[in-house]
NUKE-974986 format. One line per 4 residues: number of its first residue (from 1); their letters; for each residue x, y, z of N, C-alpha, C. Coordinates in steps of 0.02 Angstrom, whole numbers, m for minus. Layout:
N
NUM = A = X,Y,Z,X,Y,Z,X,Y,Z ~ ...;
***
This chain:
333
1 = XXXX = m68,m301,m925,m116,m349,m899,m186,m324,m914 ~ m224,m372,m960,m291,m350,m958,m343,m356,m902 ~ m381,m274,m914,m431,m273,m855,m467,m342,m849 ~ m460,m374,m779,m507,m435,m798,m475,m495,m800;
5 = XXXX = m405,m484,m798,m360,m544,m811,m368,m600,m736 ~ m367,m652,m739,m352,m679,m671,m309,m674,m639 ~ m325,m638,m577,m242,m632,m529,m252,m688,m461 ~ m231,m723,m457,m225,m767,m391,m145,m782,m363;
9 = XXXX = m104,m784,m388,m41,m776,m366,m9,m689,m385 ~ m13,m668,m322,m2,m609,m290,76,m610,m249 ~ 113,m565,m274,185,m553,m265,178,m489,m235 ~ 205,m457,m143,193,m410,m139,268,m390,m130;
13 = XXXX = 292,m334,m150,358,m328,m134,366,m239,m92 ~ 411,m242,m58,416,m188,m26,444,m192,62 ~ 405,m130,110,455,m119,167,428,m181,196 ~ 467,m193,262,425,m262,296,468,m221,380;
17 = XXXX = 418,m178,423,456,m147,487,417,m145,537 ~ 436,m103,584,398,m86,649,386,m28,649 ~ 322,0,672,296,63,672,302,84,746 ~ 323,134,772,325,172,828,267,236,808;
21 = XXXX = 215,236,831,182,280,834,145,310,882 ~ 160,403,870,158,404,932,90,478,912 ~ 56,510,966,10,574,946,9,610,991 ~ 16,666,964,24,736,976,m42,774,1009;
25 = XXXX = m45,785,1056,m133,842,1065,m134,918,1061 ~ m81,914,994,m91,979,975,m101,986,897 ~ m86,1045,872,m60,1058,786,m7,1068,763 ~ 16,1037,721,118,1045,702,97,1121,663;
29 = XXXX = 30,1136,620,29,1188,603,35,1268,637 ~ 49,1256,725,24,1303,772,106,1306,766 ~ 142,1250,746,213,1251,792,272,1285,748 ~ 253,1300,681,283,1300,610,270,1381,608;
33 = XXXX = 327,1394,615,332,1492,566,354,1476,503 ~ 324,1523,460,318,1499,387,408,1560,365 ~ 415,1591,407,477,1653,395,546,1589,415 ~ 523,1528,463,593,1498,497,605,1441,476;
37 = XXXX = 536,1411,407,563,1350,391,607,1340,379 ~ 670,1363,354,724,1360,339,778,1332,384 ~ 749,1341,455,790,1303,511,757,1300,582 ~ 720,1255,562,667,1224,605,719,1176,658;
41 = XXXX = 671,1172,722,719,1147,767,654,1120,833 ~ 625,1087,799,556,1076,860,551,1000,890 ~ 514,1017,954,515,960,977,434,946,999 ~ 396,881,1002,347,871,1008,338,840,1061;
45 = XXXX = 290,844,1123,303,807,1176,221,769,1155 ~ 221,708,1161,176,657,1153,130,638,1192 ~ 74,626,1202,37,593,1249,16,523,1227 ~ 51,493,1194,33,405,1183,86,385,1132;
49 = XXXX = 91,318,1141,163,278,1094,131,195,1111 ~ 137,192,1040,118,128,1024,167,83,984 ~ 173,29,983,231,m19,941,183,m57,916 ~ 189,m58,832,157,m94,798,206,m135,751;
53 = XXXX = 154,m183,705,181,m213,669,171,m167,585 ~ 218,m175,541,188,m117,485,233,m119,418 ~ 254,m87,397,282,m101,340,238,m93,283 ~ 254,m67,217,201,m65,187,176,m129,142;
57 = XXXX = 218,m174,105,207,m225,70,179,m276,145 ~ 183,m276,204,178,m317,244,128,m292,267 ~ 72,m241,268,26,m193,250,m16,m233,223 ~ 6,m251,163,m21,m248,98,m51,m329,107;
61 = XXXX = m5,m340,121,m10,m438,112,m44,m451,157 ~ m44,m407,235,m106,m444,292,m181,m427,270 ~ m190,m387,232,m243,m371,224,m284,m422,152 ~ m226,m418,116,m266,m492,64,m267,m541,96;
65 = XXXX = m230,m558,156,m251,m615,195,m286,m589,238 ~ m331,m558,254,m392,m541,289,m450,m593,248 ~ m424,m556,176,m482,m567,141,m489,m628,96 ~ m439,m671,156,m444,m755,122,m415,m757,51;
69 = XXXX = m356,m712,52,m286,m737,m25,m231,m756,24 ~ m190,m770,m19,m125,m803,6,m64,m764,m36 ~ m45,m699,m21,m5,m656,m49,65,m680,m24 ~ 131,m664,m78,188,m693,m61,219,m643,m55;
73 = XXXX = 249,m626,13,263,m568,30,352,m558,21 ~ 385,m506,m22,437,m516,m63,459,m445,m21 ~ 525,m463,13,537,m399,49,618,m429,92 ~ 663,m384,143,735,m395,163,698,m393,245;
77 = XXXX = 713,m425,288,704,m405,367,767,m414,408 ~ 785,m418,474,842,m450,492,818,m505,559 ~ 865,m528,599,854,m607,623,798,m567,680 ~ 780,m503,707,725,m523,745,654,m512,708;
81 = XXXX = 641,m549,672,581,m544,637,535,m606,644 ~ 575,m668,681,516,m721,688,460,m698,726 ~ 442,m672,774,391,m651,822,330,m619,742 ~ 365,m595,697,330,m533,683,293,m585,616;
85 = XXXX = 354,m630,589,335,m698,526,280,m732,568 ~ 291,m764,630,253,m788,637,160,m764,633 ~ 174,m710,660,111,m683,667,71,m675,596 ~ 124,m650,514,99,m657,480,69,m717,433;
89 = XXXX = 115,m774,461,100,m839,432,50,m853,467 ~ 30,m839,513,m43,m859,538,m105,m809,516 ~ m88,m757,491,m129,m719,435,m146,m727,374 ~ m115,m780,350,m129,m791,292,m70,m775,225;
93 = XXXX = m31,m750,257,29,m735,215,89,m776,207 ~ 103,m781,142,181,m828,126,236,m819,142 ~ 265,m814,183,329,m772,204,386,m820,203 ~ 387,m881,151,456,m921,135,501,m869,101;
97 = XXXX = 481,m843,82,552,m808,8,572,m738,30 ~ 570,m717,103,589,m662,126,656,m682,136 ~ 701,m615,135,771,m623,128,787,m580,221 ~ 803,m644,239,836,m621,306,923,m572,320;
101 = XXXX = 923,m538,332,997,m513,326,1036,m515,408 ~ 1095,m533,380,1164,m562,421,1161,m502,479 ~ 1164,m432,454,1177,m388,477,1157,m321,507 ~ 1092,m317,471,1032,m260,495,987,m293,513;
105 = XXXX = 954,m251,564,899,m265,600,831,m230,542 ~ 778,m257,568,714,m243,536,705,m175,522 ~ 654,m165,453,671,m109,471,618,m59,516 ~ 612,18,522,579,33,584,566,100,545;
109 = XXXX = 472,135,566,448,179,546,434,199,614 ~ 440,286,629,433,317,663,395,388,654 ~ 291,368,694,293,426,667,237,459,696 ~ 239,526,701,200,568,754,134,607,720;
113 = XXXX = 61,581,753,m9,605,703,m20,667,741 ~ m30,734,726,m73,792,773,m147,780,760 ~ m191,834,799,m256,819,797,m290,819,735 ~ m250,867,686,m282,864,604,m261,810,580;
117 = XXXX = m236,750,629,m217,702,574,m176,711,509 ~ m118,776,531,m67,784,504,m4,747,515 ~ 46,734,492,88,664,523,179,703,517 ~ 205,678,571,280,697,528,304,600,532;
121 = XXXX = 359,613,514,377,515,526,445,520,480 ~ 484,471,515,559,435,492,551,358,482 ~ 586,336,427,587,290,428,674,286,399 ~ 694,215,455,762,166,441,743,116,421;
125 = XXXX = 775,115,358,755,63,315,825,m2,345 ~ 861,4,372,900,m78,387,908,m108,339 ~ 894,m181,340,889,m212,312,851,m227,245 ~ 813,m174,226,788,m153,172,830,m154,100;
129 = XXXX = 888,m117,154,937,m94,96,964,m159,33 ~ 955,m217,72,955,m267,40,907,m302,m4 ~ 875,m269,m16,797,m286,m63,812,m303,m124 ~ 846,m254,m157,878,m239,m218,915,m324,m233;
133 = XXXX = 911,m350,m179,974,m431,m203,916,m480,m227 ~ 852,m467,m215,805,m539,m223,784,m533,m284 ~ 796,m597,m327,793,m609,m401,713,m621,m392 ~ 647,m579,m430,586,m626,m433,575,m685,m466;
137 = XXXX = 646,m709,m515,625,m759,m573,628,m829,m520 ~ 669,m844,m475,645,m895,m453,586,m905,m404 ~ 564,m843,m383,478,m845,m333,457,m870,m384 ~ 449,m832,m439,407,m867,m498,375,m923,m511;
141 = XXXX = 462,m946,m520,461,m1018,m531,440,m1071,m485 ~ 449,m1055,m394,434,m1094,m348,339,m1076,m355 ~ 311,m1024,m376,251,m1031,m370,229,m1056,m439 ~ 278,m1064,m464,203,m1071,m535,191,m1024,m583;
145 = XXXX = 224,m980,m582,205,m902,m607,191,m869,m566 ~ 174,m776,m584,163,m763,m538,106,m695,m568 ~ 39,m681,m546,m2,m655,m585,0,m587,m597 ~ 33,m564,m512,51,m498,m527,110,m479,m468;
149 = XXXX = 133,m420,m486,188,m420,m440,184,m329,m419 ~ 174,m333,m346,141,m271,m318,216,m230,m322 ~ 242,m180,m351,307,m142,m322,288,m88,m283 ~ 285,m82,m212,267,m47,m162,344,m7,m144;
153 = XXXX = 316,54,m102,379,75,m72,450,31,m31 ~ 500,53,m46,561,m19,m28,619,33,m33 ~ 666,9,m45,733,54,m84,715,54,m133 ~ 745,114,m169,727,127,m217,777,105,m263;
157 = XXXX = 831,58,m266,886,38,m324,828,m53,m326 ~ 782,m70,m266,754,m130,m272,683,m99,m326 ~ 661,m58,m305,593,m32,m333,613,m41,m425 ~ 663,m11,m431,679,m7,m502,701,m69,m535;
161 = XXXX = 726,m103,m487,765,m169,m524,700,m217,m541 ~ 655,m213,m474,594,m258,m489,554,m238,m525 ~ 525,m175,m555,514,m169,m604,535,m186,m691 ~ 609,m158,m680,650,m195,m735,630,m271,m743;
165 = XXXX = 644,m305,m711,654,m379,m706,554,m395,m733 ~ 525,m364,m696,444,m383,m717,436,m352,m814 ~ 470,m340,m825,476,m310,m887,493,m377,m927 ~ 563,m373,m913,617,m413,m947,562,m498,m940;
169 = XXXX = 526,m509,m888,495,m583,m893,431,m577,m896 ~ 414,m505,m919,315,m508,m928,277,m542,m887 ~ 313,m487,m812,271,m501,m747,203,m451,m761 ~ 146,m441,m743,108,m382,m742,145,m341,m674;
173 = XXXX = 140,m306,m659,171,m264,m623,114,m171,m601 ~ 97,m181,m514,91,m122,m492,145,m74,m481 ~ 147,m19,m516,178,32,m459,150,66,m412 ~ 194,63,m354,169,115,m295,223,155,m263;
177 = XXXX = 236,205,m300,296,248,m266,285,271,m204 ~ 224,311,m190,220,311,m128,249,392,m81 ~ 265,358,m33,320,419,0,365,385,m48 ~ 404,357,m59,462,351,m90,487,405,m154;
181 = XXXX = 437,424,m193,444,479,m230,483,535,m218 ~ 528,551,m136,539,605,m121,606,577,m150 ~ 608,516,m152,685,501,m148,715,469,m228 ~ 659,456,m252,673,431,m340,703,480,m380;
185 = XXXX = 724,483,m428,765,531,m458,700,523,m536 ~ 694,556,m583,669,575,m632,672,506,m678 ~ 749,482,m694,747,438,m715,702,354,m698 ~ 720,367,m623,691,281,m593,640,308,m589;
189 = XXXX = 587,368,m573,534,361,m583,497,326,m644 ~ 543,374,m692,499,334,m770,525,264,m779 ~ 575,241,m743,586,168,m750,536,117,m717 ~ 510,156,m648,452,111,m611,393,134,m638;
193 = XXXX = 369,157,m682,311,169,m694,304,144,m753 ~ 333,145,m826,342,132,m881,308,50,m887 ~ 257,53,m917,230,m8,m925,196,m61,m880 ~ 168,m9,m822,149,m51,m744,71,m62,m773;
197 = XXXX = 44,m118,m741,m27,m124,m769,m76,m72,m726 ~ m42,m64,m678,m87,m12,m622,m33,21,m587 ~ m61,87,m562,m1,163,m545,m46,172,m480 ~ m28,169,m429,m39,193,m368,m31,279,m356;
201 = XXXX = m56,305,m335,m36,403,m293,m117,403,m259 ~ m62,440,m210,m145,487,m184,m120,566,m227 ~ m179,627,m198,m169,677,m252,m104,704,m257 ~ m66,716,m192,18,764,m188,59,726,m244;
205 = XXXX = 53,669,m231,85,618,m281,86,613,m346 ~ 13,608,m355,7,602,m429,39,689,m451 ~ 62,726,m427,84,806,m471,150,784,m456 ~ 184,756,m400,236,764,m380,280,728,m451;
209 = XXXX = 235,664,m436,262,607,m514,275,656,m564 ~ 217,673,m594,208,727,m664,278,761,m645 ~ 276,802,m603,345,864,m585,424,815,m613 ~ 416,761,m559,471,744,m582,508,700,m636;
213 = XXXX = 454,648,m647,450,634,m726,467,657,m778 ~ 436,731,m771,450,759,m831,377,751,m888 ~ 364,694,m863,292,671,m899,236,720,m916 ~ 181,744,m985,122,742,m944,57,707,m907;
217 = XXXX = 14,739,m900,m55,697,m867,m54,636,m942 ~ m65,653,m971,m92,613,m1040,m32,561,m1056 ~ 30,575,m1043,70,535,m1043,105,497,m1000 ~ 75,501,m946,87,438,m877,29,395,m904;
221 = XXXX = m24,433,m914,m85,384,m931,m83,324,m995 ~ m60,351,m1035,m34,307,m1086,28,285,m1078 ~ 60,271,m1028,103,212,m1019,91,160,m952 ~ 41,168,m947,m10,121,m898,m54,93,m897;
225 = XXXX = m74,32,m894,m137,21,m886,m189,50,m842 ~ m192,72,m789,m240,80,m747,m217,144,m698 ~ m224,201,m694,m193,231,m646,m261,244,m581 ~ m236,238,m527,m294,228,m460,m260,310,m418;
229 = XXXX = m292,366,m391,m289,414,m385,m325,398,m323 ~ m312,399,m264,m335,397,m181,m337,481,m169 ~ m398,509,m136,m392,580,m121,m430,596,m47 ~ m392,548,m2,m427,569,72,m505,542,76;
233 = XXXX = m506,608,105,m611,587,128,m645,593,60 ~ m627,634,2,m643,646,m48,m659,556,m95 ~ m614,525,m64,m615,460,m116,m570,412,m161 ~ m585,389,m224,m523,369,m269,m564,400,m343;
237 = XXXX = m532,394,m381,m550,414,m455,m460,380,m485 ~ m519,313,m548,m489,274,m572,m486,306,m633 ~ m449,284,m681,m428,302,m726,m386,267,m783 ~ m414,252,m852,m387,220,m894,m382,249,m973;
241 = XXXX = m334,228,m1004,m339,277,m1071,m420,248,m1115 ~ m429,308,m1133,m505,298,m1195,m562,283,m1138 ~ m553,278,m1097,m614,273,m1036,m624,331,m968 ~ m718,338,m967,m712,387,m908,m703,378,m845;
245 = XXXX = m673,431,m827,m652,426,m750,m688,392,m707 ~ m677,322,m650,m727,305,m620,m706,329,m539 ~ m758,371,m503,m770,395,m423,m804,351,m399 ~ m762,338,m337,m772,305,m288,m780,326,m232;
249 = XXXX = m827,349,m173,m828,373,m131,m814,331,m63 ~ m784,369,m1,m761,331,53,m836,296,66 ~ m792,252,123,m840,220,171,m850,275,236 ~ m883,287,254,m913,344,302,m860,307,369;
253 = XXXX = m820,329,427,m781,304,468,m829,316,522 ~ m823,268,558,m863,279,642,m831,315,684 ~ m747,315,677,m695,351,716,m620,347,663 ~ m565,405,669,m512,445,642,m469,417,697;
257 = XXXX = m441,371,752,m406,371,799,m310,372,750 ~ m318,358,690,m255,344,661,m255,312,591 ~ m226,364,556,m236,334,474,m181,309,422 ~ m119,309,502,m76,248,456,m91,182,426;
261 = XXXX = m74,184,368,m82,130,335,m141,117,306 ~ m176,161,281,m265,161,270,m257,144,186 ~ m191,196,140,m186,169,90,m157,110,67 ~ m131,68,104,m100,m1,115,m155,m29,103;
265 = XXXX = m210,m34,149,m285,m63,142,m315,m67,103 ~ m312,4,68,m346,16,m9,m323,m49,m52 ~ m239,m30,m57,m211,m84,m110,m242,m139,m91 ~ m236,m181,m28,m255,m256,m13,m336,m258,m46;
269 = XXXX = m387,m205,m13,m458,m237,m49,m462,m222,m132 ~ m402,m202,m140,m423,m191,m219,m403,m229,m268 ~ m359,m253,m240,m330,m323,m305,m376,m385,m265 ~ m374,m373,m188,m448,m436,m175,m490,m425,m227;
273 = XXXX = m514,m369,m217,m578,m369,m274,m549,m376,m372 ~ m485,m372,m359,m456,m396,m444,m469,m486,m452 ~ m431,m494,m400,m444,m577,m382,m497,m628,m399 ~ m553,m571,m372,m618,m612,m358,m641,m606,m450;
277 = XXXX = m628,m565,m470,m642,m553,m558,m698,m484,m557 ~ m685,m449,m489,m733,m410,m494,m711,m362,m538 ~ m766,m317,m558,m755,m223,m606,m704,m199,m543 ~ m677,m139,m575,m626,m95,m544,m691,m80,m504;
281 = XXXX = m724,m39,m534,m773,8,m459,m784,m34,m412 ~ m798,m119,m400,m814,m136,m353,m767,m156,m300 ~ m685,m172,m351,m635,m187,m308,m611,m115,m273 ~ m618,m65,m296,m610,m6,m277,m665,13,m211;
285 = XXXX = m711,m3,m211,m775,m6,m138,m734,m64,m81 ~ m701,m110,m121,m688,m157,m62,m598,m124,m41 ~ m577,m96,m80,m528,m62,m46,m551,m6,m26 ~ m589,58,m28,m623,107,31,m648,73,86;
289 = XXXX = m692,10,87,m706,m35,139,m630,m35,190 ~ m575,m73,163,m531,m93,191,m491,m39,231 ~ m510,24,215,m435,93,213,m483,101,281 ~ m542,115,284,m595,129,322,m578,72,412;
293 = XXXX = m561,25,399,m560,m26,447,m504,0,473 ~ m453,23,452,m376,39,458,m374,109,472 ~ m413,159,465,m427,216,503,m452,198,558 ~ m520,176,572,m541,138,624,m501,121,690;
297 = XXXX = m449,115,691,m403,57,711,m345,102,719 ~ m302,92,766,m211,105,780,m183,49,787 ~ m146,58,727,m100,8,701,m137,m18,639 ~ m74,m37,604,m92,m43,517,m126,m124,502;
301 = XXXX = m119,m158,572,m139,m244,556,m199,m244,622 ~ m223,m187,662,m243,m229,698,m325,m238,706 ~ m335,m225,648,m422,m233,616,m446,m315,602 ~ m487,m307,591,m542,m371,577,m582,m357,527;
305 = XXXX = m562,m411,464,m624,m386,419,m681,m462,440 ~ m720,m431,478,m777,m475,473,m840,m450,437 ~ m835,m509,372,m895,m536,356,m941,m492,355 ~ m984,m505,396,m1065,m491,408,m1062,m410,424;
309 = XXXX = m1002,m374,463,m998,m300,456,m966,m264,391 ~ m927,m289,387,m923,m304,313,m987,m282,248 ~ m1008,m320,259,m1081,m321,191,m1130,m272,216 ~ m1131,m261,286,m1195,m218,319,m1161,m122,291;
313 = XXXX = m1088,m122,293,m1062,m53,277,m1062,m52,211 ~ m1060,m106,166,m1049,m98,94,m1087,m80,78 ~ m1155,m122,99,m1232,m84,86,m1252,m31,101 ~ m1227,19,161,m1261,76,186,m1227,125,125;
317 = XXXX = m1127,96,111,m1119,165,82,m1120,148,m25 ~ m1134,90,m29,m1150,82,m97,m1198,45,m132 ~ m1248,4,m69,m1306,m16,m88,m1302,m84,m88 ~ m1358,m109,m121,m1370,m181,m110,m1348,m214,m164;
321 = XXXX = m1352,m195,m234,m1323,m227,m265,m1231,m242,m265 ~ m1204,m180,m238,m1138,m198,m223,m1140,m240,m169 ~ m1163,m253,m109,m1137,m311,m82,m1155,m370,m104 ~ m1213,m374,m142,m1234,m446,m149,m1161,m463,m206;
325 = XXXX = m1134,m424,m251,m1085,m440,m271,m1013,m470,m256 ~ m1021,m428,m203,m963,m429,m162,m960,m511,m116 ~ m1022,m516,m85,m1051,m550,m26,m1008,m612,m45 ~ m1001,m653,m91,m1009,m721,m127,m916,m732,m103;
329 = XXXX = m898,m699,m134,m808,m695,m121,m779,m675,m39 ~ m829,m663,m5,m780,m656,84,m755,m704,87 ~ m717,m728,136,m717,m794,168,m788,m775,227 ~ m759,m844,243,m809,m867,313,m778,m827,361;
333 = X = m819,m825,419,m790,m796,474,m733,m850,524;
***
C-alpha cells in the first residue's frame, strides 16, 4: 500500500475481552530473586480492581471511533457480549461481522500494574480460539472493499491465516504481533509479517521479531512497507526502506494512573491520521496524542478525545502548525 493511499474502510481484526485490572503498591522487582527465577511462586495482594472493557482490536476500533471513523471490528466473542456490542455500536464501531461462539465465553485479560508501571497479566483467550474460522473475503465484499486490514494480536493460527488470505486478495495489511510474539513460532512470524504495508513493535519486540525470524534489521525492513517502532516515554521512530528515520516524541502526560492499552491508542490515532491523508509524522503525533489520553485514564475505552483539548496539547507538544493541520479532520464535539 502506498504511503498516502486512501484508507477509509478500516478492518480491525484481533482480541475482543474484558480486562480485570488490578494495582499493586509495591515493586514486582522487590519481590523477584534473580538465583529463584526458576521457581517462582508469588502472590500479590492488591489495593484496587477494576472491570473494564478491552481487547486489543476492540482497543483499536473505539478509538478510530473517537476520532469520527467507522472501523469494522473483525474478531470471535461469546453470547455475553451484547452489553459490551452495544456500548461499542454506540462508539462508532461496526460490530455486524463479529463471530459469536456457541460455546466460549468472551474472552478475558487479567492484569496486575506495580508502582513502576511494571505489569504481570494472563490472558484466556475463549472464544478467540475461533477467529481463525472468519473468511475476510466476504466483509470485503459486504463493505465494498476493504482499504486496509489491521492484524492485531488474536490466535495466532487466525493472525496467520488473515494475513495469508490479505495476500492471496491484495488486502493492504498491518501487522501487530504484539505480546503475541511469545507464542508465534519463527515460521508464522515471517508469514505475518511478509508483505504487511505497516509492522507494529515497541522496542523488546522489534529484537524479539529479529531473534525469532531469523531475519535481519535490513531485512524485516525490506519486506515492509512501513515499520512504526513505539519506545515508551522515549517516543516512536518510523521507518521506511531508502528513507530517514522519522522521531516522534510523546505527548507530555498530566498523570501515569494506568498504561494499558496506550499502544492500542497509538494504532487508532495513526491510521486516523492515515485516513485523513495526513504525512506519517503527523498521524504518528495524533497517535502519541491518543496513547497519552489512555495513560491518562484506567481502562483502555474510558477517555474522551475532545476536540478543543485535543488541539490545545497538539500545540503545546508540536506546535501550531501541526494542529492547524490536524484541526480540520476532528469531528465536532
Amino acid at each position: 500500500m502506498p504511503v498516502g493511499s486512501t484508507i477509509v474502510r478500516i478492518a480491525v481484526t484481533g482480541s475482543i475481552a474484558t480486562d480485570h485490572l488490578m494495582r499493586f503498591p509495591g515493586r514486582f522487582a522487590e519481590q523477584l530473586l534473580a538465583d529463584q527465577l526458576h521457581s517462582v511462586s508469588l502472590s500479590f495482594l492488591v489495593d484496587e480492581l477494576v472491570i473494564r472493557r478491552g481487547g486489543t482490536a476492540a482497543n483499536i476500533a473505539f478509538g478510530l471511533g473517537q476520532l469520527g471513523l467507522h472501523p469494522i471490528l473483525v474478531g470471535a466473542v461469546g453470547e455475553d457480549f451484547a452489553d459490551y456490542r452495544s456500548w461499542l455500536d454506540r462508539h462508532g464501531v461496526d460490530t455486524t461481522t463479529i463471530r459469536v461462539s456457541e460455546i466460549a465465553h468472551t474472552a478475558r485479560f487479567v492484569c496486575t500494574t506495580d508502582e513502576d508501571l511494571n505489569q504481570i497479566a494472563s490472558f484466556y483467550p475463549g472464544a478467540m480460539n475461533e477467529a481463525a474460522e472468519i473468511e475476510l473475503g466476504p466483509i470485503a465484499d459486504r463493505f465494498g472493499g476493504l482499504d486496509v486490514v489491521i492484524i492485531s494480536p488474536n490466535a495466532p493460527d487466525a493472525m496467520v491465516r488473515h494475513s495469508r488470505e490479505c495476500r492471496e486478495r491484495g488486502y493492504a495489511f498491518a501487522a501487530d504481533p504484539s505480546q503475541q510474539l511469545a507464542l508465534l513460532a519463527g515460521p508464522q512470524i515471517r508469514e505475518l509479517v511478509d508483505g504487511a504495508a505497516y509492522l507494529f513493535c515497541n522496542e523488546y519486540e522489534k529484537a524479539l521479531l529479529a531473534s525469532k525470524s531469523g531475519w535481519s534489521d535490513a531485512e524485516i525492513l525490506a519486506k515492509v512497507g512501513v515499520r512504526v517502532t513505539t519506545h515508551g516515554k522515549d517516543g516512536v521512530v518510523i521507518e521506511a526502506p531508502e528513507s530517514d528515520p522519522i522521531r516522534v516524541p510523546v505527548v507530555p502526560a498530566r498523570a501515569t494512573p494506568d498504561p494499558t492499552g496506550v499502544g492500542d491508542a497509538f494504532r487508532s490515532g495513526f491510521f486516523a491520521g492515515l485516513s485523513w491523508e495526513l504525512p506519517l509524522e503527523r498521524s504518528a503525533q495524533v497517535g502519541c496524542l491518543l496513547a497519552t489520553l489512555v495513560l491518562e485514564t484506567v481502562g483502555t475505552q474510558e477517555y474522551t478525545a475532545e476536540p478543543s483539548d485535543m488541539l490545545k496539547r497538539i500545540t503545546e507538544a508540536y506546535g501550531a502548525d501541526a494542529a492547524a493541520e490536524i484541526a480540520e479532520h476532528l469531528p465536532a464535539v
